[in-house]
C-alpha positions in Angstrom: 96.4 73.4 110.8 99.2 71.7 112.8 103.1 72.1 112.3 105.4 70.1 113.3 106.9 72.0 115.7 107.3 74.6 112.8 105.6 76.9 110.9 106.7 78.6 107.8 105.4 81.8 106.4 106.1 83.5 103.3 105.9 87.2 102.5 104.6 88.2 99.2 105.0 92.0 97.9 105.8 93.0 94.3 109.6 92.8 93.4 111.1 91.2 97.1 113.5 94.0 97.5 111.2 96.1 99.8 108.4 94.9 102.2 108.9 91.6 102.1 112.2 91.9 102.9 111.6 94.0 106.0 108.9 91.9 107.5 110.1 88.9 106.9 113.6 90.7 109.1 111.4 91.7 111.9 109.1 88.3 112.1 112.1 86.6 112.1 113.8 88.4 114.9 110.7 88.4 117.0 110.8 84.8 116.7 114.3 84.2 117.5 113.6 86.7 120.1 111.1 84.2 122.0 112.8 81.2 120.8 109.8 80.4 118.6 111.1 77.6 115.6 109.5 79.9 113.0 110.7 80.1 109.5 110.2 83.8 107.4 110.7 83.8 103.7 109.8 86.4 101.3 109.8 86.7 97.7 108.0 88.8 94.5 105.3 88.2 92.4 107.1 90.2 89.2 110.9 89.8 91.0 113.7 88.7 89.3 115.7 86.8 90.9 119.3 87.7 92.7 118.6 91.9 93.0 119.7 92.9 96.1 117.4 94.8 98.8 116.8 98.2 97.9 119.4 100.3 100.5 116.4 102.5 102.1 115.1 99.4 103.3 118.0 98.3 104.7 119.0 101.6 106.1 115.1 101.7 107.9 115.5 98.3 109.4 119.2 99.1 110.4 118.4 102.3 111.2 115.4 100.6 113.9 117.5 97.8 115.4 117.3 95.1 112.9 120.4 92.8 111.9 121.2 94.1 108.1 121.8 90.9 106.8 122.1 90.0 102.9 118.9 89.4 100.9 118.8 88.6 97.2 115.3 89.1 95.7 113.2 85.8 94.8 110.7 85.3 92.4 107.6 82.9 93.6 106.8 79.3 92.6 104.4 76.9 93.2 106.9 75.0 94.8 107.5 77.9 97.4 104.3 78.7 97.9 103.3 74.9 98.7 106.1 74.7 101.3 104.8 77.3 103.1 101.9 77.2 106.3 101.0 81.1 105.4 101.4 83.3 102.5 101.1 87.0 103.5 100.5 89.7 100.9 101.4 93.2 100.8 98.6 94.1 98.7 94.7 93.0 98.0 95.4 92.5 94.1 98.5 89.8 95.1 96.3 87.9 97.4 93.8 87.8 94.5 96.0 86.9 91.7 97.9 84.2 94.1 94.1 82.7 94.2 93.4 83.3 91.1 96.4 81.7 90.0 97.2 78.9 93.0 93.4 78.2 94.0 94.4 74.9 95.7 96.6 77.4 97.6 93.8 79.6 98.6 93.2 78.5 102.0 97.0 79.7 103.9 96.7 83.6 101.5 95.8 86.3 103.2 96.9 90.2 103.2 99.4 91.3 106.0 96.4 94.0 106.7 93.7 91.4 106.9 95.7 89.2 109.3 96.8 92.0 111.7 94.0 94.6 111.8 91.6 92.5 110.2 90.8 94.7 107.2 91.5 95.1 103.7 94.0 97.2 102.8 97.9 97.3 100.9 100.6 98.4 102.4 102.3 100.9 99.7 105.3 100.0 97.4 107.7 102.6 98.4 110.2 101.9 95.6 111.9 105.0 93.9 110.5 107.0 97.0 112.1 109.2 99.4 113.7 107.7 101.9 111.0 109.3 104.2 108.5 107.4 102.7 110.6 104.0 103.5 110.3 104.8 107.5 106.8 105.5 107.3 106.6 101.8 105.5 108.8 100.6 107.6 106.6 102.0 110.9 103.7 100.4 109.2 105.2 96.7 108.8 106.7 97.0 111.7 103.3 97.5 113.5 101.6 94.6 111.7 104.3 92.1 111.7 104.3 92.8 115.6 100.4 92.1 115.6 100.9 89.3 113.1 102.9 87.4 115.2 100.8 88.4 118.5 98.4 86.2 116.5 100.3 83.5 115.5 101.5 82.4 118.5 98.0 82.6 120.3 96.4 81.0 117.1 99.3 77.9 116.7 100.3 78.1 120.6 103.4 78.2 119.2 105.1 79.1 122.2 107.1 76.7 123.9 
């Protein structure tokens, strides 16, 4: 795969007002970060458009350094998903219905899990959780996104 001199990757989770929202905040600070041309989007396989991002997710990337900037959920397209180099999941049963569903698309979806640590594995919806239970997310997206992107640019030499 070859970009020209940009690569866009998409976050997938369930309603886009959670974990996609925060990874898609850190990758795209850890690009801008290293001046990488890199462009995040995120959006939800059952989301309805226009919902804003939950405010424990906000207050975990706020609360850990990230700009709290506005984010309006986004439901997913074929469009979207075509205009996008990488389509990360949050979960093993999105990467399978994306497949299921988009099998022209199959080859750029993968989970965030199988990408950072290379295993299997969902990241949990916190929605309607403590807000405890939004850091410990958090920590966990944090971690892989970090890894993610390790990858990417060693992958892509993305690094200019």
């Amino acid at each position: 795969m070859r970009f020209n001199n940009e690569m866009k990757v998409l976050f997938i989770c369930t309603g886009n007002t959670c974990r996609s929202y925060m990874a898609q905040v850190i990758l795209e600070k850890l690009a801008k970060e290293k001046k990488i041309d890199l462009t995040v989007s995120s959006a939800g396989i059952q989301a309805i458009d226009g919902i804003p991002a939950y405010p424990y997710a906000k207050m975990a990337l706020k609360k850990n350094g990230y700009e709290d900037k506005k984010h309006y959920s986004k439901s997913i397209s074929e469009l979207t998903l075509n205009e996008n180099d990488l389509i990360l999941t949050m979960e093993v049963k999105q990467r399978d219905y994306l497949k299921f569903t988009f099998p022209q698309l199959s080859h750029k979806i993968i989970t965030v899990s199988e990408l950072a640590v290379d295993t299997e594995g969902d990241i949990d919806d916190p929605i309607a959780l403590e807000y405890t239970e939004y850091e410990k997310i958090f920590k966990k997206i944090e971690e892989y996104t970090i890894k993610i992107f390790k990858r990417l640019i060693k992958k892509y030499n993305l690094e200019t």
